[in-house]
C-alpha positions as CSV (number, residue, x, y, z in Angstrom):
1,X,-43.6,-70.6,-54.7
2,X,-40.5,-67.8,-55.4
3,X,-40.9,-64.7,-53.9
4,X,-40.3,-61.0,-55.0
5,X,-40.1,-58.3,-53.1
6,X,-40.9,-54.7,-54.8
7,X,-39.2,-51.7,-53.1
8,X,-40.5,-49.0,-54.4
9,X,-42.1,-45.4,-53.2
10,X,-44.8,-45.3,-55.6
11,X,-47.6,-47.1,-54.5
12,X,-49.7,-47.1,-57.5
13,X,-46.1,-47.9,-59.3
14,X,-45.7,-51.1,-56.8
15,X,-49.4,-52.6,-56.9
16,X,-49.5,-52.7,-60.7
17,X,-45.9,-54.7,-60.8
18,X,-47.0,-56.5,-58.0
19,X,-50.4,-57.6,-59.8
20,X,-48.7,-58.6,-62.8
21,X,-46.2,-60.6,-61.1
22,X,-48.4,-62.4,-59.3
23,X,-50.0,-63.4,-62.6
24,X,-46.8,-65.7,-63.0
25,X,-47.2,-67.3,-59.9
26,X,-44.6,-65.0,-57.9
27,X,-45.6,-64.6,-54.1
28,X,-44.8,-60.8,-54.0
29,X,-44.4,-58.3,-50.9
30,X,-43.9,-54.5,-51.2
31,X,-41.9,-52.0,-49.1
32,X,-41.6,-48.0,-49.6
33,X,-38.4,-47.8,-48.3
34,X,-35.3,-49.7,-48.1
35,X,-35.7,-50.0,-44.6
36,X,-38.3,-51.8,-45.0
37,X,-37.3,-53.8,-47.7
38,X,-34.6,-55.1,-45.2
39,X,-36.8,-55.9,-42.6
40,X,-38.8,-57.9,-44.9
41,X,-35.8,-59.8,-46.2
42,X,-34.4,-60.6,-42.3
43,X,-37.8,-62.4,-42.1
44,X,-38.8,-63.7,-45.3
45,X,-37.0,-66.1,-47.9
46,X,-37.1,-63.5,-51.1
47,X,-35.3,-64.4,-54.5
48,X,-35.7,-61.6,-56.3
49,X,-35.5,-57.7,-55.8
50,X,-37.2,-55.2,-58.2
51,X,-35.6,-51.9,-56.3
52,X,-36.1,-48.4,-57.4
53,X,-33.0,-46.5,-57.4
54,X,-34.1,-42.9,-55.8
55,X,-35.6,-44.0,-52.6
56,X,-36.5,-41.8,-49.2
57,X,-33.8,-43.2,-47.5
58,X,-31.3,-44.2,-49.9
59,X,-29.8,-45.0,-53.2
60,X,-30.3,-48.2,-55.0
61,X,-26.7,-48.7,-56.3
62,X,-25.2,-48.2,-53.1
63,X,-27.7,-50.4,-51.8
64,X,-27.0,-53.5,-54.0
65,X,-23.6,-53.7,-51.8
66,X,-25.0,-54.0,-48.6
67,X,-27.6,-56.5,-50.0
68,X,-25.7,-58.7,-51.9
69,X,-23.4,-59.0,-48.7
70,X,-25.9,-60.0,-46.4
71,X,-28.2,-62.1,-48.4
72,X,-26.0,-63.3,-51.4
73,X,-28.5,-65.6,-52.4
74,X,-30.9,-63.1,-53.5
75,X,-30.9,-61.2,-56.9
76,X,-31.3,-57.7,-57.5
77,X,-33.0,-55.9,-60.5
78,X,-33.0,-52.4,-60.3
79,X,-35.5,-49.9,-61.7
80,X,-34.9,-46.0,-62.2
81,X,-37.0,-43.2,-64.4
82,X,-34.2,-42.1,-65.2
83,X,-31.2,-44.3,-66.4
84,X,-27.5,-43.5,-67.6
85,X,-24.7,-45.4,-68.2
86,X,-22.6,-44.6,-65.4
87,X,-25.4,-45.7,-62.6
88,X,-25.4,-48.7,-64.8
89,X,-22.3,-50.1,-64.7
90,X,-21.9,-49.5,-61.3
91,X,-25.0,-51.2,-60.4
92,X,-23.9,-53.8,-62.3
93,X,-20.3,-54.1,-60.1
94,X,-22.2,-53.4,-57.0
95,X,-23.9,-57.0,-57.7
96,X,-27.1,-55.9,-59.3
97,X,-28.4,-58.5,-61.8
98,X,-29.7,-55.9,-64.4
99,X,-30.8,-52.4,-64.2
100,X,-33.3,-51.0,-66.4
101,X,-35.6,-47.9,-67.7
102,X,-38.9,-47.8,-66.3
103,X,-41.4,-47.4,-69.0
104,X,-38.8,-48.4,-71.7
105,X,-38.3,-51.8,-70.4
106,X,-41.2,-52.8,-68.6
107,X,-41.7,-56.1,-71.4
108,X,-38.6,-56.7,-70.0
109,X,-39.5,-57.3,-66.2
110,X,-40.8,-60.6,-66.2
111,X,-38.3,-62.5,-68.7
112,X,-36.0,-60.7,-66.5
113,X,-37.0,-62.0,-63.0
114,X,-37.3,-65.5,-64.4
115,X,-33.4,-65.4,-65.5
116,X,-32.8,-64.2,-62.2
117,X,-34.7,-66.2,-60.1
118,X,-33.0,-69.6,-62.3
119,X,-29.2,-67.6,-61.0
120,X,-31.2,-67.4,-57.3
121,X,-31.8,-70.8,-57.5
122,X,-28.3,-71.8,-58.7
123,X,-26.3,-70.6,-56.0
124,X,-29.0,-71.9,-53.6
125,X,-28.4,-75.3,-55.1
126,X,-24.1,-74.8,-55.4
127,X,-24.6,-73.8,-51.4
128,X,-26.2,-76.6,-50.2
129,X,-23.6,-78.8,-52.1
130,X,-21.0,-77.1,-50.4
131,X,-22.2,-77.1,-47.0
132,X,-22.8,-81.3,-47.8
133,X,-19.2,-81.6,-48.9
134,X,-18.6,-79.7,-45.5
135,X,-20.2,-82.2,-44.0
136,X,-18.3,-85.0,-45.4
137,X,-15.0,-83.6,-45.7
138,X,-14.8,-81.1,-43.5
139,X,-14.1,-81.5,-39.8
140,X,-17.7,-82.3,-39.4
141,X,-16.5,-85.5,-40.2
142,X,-14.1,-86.0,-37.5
143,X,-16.0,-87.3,-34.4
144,X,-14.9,-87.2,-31.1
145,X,-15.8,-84.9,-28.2
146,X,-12.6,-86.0,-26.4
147,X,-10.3,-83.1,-25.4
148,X,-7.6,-85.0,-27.3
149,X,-9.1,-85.0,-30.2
150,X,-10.2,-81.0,-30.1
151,X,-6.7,-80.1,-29.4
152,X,-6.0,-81.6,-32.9
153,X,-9.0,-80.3,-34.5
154,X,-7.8,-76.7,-33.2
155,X,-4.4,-76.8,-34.7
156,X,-5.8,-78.2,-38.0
157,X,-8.2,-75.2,-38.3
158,X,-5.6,-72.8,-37.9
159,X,-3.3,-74.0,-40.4
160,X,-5.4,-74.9,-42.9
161,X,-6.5,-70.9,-43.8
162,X,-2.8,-70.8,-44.5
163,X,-0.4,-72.3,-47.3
164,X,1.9,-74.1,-44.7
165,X,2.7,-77.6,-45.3
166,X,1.3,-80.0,-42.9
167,X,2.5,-83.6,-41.3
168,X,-0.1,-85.6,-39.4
169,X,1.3,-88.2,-37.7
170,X,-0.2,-91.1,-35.8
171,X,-0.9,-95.3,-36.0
172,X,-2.6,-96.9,-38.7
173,X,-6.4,-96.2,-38.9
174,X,-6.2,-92.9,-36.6
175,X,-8.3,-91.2,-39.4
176,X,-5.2,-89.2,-41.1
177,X,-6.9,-88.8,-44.3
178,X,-10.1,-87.5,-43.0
179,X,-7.5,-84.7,-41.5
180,X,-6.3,-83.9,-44.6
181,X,-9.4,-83.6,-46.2
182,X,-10.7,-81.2,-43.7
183,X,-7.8,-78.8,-43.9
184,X,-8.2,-78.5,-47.5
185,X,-12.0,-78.2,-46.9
186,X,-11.0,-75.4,-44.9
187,X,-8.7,-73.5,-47.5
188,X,-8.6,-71.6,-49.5
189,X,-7.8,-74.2,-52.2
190,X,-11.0,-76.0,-51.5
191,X,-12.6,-75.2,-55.0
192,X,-9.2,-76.8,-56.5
193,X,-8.7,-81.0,-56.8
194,X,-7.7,-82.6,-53.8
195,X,-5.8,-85.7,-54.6
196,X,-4.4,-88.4,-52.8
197,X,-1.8,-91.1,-52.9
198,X,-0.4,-93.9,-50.8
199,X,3.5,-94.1,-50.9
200,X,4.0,-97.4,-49.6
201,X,1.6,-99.2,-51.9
202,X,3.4,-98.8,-55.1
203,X,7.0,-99.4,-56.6
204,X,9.8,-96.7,-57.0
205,X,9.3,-96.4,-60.8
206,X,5.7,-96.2,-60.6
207,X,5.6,-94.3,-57.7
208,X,7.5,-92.0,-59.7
209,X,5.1,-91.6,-62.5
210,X,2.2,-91.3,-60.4
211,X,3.3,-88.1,-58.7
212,X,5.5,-86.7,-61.2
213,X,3.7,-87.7,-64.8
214,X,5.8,-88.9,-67.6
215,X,6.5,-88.3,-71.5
216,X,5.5,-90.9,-74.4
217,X,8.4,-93.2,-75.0
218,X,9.9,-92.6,-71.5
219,X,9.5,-96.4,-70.2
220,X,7.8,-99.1,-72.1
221,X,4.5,-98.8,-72.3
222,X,4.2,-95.4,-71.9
223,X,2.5,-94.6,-75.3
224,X,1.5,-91.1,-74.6
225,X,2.3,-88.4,-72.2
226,X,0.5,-88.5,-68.8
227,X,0.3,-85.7,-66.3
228,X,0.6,-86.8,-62.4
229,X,-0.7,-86.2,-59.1
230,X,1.3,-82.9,-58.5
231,X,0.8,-81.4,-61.5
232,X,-3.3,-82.4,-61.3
233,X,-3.4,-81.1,-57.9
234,X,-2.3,-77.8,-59.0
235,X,-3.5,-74.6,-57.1
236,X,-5.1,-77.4,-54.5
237,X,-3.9,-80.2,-52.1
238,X,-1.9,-83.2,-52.5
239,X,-2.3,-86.1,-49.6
240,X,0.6,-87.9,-49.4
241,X,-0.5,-90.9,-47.4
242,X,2.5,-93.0,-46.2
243,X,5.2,-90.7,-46.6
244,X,7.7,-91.8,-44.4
245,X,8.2,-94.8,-47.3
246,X,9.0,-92.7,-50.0
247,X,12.2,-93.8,-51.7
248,X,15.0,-91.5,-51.0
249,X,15.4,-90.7,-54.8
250,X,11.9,-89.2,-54.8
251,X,12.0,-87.1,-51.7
252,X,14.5,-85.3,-53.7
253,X,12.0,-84.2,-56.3
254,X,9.4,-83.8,-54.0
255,X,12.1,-81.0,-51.7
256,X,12.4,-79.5,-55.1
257,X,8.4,-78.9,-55.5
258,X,8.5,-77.9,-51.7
259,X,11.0,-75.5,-52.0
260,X,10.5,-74.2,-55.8
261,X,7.2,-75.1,-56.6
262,X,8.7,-77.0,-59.8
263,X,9.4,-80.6,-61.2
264,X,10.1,-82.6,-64.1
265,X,8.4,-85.2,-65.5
266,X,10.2,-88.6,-66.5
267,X,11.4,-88.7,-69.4
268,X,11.4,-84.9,-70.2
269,X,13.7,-82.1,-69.8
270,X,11.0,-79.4,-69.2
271,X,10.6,-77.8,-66.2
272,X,7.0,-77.7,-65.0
273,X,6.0,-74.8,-62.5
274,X,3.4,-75.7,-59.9
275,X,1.0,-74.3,-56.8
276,X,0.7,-76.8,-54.9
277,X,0.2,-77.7,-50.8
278,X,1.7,-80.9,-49.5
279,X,-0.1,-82.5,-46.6
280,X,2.2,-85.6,-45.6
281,X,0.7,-88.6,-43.0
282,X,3.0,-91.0,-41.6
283,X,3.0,-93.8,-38.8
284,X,6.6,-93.5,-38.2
285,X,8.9,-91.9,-36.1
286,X,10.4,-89.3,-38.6
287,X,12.6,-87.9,-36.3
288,X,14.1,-91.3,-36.2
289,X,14.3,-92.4,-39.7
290,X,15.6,-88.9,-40.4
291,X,18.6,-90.0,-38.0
292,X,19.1,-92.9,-39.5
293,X,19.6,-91.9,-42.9
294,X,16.4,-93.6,-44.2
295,X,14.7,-89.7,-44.6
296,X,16.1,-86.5,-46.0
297,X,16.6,-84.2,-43.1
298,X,16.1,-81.0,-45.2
299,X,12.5,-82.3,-46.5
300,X,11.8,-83.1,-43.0
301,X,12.2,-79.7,-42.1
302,X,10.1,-78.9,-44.8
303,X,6.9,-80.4,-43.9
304,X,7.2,-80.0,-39.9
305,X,6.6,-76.7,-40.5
306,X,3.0,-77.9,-38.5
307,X,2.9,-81.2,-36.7
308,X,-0.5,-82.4,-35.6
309,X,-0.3,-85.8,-34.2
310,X,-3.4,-87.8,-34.0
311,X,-4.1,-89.9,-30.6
312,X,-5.2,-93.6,-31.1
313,X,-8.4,-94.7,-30.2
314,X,-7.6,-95.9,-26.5
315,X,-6.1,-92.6,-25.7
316,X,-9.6,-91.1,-26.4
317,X,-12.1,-94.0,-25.2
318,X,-14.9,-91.2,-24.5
319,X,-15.1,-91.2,-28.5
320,X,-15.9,-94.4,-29.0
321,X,-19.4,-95.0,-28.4
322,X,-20.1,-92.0,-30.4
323,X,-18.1,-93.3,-33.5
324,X,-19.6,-96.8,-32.9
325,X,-23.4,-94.9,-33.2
326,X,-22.3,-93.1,-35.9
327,X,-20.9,-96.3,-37.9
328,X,-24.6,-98.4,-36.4
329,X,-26.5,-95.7,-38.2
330,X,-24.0,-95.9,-41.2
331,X,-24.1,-99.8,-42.4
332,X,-27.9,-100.3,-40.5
333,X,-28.9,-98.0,-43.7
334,X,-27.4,-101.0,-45.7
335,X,-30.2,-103.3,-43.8
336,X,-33.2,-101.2,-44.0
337,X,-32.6,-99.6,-40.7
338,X,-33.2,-102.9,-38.6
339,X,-30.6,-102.5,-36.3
340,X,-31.7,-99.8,-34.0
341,X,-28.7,-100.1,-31.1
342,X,-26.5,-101.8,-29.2
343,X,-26.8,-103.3,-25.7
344,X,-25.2,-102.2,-22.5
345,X,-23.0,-105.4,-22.2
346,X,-21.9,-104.9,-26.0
347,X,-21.2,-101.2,-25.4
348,X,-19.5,-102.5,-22.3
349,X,-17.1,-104.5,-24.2
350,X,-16.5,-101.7,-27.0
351,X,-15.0,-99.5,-24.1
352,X,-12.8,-102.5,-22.6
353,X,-11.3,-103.3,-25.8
354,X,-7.7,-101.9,-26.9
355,X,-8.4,-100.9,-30.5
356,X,-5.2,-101.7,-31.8
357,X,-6.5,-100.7,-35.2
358,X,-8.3,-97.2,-34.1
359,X,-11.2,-96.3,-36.0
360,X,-10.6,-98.6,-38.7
361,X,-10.9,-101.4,-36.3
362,X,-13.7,-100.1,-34.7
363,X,-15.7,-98.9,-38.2
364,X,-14.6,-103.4,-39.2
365,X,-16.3,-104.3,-36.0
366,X,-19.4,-102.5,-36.3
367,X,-20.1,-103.4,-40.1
368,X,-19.7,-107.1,-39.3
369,X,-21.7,-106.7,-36.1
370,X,-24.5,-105.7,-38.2
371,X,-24.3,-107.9,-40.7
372,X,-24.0,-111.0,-38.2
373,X,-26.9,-109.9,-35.8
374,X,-30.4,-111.6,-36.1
375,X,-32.0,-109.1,-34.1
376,X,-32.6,-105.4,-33.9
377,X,-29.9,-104.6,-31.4
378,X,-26.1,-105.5,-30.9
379,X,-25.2,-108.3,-28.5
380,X,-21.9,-109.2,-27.5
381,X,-22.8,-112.4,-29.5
382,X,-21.7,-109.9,-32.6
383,X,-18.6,-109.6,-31.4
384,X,-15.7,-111.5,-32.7
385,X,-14.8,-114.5,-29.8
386,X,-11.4,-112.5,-29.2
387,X,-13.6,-109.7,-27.8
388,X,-16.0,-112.0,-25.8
389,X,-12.7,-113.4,-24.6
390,X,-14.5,-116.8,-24.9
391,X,-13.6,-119.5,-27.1
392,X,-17.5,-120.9,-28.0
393,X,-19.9,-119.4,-30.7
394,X,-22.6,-121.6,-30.5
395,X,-26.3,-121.8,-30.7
396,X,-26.5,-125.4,-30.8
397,X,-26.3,-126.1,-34.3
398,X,-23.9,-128.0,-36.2
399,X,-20.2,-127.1,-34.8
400,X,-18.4,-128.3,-37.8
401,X,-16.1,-125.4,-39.6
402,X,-17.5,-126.0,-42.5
403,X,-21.0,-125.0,-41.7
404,X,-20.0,-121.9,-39.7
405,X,-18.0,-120.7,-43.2
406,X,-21.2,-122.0,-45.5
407,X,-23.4,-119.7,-42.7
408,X,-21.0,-116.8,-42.4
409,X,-20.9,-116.4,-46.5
410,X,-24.1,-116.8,-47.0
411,X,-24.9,-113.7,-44.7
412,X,-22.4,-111.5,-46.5
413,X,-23.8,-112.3,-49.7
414,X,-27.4,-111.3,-48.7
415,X,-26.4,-107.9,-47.4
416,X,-24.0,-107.1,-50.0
417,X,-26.9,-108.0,-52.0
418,X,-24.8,-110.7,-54.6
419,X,-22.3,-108.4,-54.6
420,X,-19.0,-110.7,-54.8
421,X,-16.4,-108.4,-54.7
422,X,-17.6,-106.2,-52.1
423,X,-18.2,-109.9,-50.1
424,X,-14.6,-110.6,-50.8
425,X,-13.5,-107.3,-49.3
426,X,-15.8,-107.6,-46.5
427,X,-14.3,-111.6,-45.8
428,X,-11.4,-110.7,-46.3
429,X,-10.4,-112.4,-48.8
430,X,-9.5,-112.5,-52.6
431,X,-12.4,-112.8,-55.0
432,X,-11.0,-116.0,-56.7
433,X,-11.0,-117.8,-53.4
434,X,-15.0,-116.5,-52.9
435,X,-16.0,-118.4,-56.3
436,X,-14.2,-121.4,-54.9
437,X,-16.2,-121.5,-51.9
438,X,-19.7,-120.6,-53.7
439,X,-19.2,-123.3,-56.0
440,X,-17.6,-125.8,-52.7
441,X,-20.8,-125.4,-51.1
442,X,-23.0,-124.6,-54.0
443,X,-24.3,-121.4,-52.5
């Protein structure tokens, strides 16, 4: 039920509101003073205000400010015997919803609170969104208690209040994008787009188009004009995954957006101005391809402005149990929760292992653990032979290849739930190849 709270001197004033707002199922409380109208609202969740504004101990105006700043979610409407235009408008600034007449707008009080609690329940609903995409992408999402991994988690929250460019280095699978994510998160920019690209998955030319946009007619097939990643990431972040294999013809363009926030599309003439923050990744050396003539020195120097570098997994191995829970809970969802946990001897063997592929690896090994087990807890049966470091996987049954592949695809395809493509991804191979097999062994 929403609550209002009536602050208000006049008690015969404040029962009669409070008896007619009640009428439309309001929980109401009362206070003669704003004092007391604070306490209240340090112990109660209220939605709506109805203040007077000539109080004992205070103006209602002026108190609107110190309201609205320490409990933003709640609405203010302000009543006064006496109104004018100038306490108005700056009730108004001061964060009030509405502020009106006593007397000459009472038929306006309830259509009023009901507006007013719908904006309450707004920002309620945009604040709890926020705090889940804090969750997600912020650096709630980074796990790991390890001191090497706080060290990195420091830095990254102290540049990312600021416009400085960032370069995260570290191997493949070290969780660079999650970085990147929670820096912008963390920004200012966070209400703008963040958007992401990987430079060593696409061709110069298209490369080129993706980050830059083109013009109609400027390459065949380019039939209309098409903004690109730069220009759509303005006033946010871009994530430029990879960037140590961008060609050297588009580092040049990129400098030029670094340095004066501009660029020009292909095909065009036009200069196009831009605010946007560059957050590079890489798994190479930069220093060294920089040396070798393989990376422009001067946009080098342009994105180390801050340098976090990422550990891999083995240099933090008190983080991986907690990642592999977090993952367990993850994909068990996927399962109806039947996976509960993991054994000692598996847990044993998570620790042991090198992790040449970081979290990725680890995140790989979990999912197919789960899907693999018969039982409610992970045994280093789960684990792929390599890991067992033995060279037999059997429980007695057939031992031919053939059956172990028939087995193996039909337990992707139950928990991917028919799913072929995702069972493609998750065996690794292309979805063409996954028909041939279904129809090979009539699955």
């Amino acid at each position: 039920m929403p609550t209002v709270l009536i602050i208000d001197d006049e008690e015969k004033l404040r029962s009669l509101l409070s008896r007619i707002i009640t009428l439309e199922n309001f929980e109401v409380l009362q206070a003669g003073t704003l004092q007391t109208g604070l306490r209240l609202l340090q112990k109660t969740n209220v939605d709506v205000v109805l203040c007077d504004v000539k109080l004992p101990d205070g103006n209602g105006v002026e108190f609107v400010t110190e309201l609205k700043k320490r409990f933003p979610q709640v609405e203010v409407i302000l009543l006064t015997a006496y109104g004018n235009i100038a306490d108005g408008v700056q009730a108004i600034k001061n964060g009030a919803f509405d502020y009106i007449t006593k007397g000459d707008d009472n038929d306006r009080i309830l259509p009023l609170l009901h507006r007013a609690l719908e904006k309450s329940a707004l920002y309620k609903r945009l604040t709890q969104l926020e705090e889940r995409v804090q969750k997600k992408y912020g650096f709630d999402a980074v796990i790991g208690q390890s001191k090497e991994i706080q060290a990195c988690i420091d830095i990254a929250r102290k540049v990312a209040v600021t416009d400085a460019s960032v370069l995260l280095q570290g191997e493949t699978g070290t969780g660079k994008e999650v970085f990147a994510q929670a820096i912008h998160q963390h920004s200012l920019r966070s209400r703008k787009p963040f958007m992401a690209i990987n430079c060593s998955a696409l061709s110069s030319e298209l490369l080129e188009s993706e980050l830059f946009g083109h013009t109609a007619g400027a390459f065949t097939g380019a039939i209309k004009d098409k903004r690109g990643l730069v220009e759509e990431a303005d006033g946010g972040t871009l994530f430029l995954d990879e960037i140590g294999d961008m060609p050297m013809e588009l580092q040049t363009k990129l400098l030029r957006v670094l340095e004066n926030h501009s660029f020009i599309r292909v095909g065009s003439t036009q200069t196009t101005t831009v605010n946007v923050r560059i957050v590079g990744a890489t798994n190479k050396d930069l220093t060294l391809e920089t040396k070798e003539g393989r990376f422009r020195e001067d946009l080098y120097y342009r994105l180390n402005t801050f340098i976090i570098s990422l550990p891999p997994l083995r240099e933090r191995k008190k983080d991986i149990l907690l990642l592999a829970q977090f993952f367990l809970k993850q994909f068990s969802s996927k399962v109806n929760g039947s996976v509960k946990g993991m054994s000692k001897e598996f847990t044993d063997l998570l620790t042991q292992h090198n992790w040449k592929g970081n979290i990725r690896e680890l995140k790989n090994c979990i999912e197919r653990a789960v899907i693999l087990t018969a039982g409610t807890e992970l045994t280093p049966a789960d684990l792929p032979a390599e890991m067992r470091n033995t060279g037999t996987d059997t429980d007695g049954n057939d031992l031919s290849l053939a059956v172990a592949e028939k087995k193996h695809i039909q337990k992707i395809l139950r928990y991917t739930s028919g799913n072929k493509a995702e069972a493609a991804r998750l065996l690794d191979i292309g979805i063409a190849t996954l028909y041939r097999k279904i129809e090979e062994y009539k699955l």
